[in-house]
C-alpha positions, 0 to 999 in steps of 0.5 A: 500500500503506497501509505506504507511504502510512505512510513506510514502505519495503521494505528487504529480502524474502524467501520461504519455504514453511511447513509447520506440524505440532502434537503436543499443545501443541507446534507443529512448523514446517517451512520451506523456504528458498533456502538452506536446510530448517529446523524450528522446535518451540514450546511446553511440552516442545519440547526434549524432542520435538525430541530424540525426533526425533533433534536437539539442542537444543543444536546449535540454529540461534539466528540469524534467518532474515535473518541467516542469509543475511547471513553466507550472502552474505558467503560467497557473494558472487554470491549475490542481494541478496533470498532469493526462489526463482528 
């Protein structure tokens, strides 16, 4: 793999299904992880969107998906070292 002929290695992985939706301006992802469904809304008035969908932009998920399993595993000891669907 050219990452690898560059130096590079893998230093952790992880899966997820995507689904993406667009309502005008405004792009909707739909993942599917592991550990989790979330949704994401960008562009110009997402926020108002994502209210008339019943959520609170307020009450946001602002942590990554790799952080998200960080603090995932340390509650969850047993949980795999990699976020893959098993």
């Amino acid at each position: 793999m050219i990452f690898a002929a560059l130096g590079y290695s893998v230093v952790t992985r992880y899966q997820k299904y995507r689904e993406d939706w667009r309502l005008g301006a405004i792009v909707i992802s739909l993942d599917r992880l592991p550990i989790g469904e979330f949704a994401e809304f960008e562009g110009d008035g997402c926020e108002v969107l994502a209210r008339r969908c019943g959520l609170d932009p307020e009450q946001a998920e602002r942590r990554n998906y790799l952080r998200i399993y960080e603090d995932y595993r340390a509650q969850h000891p047993d949980a795999p070292a990699e976020m893959i669907f098993t």
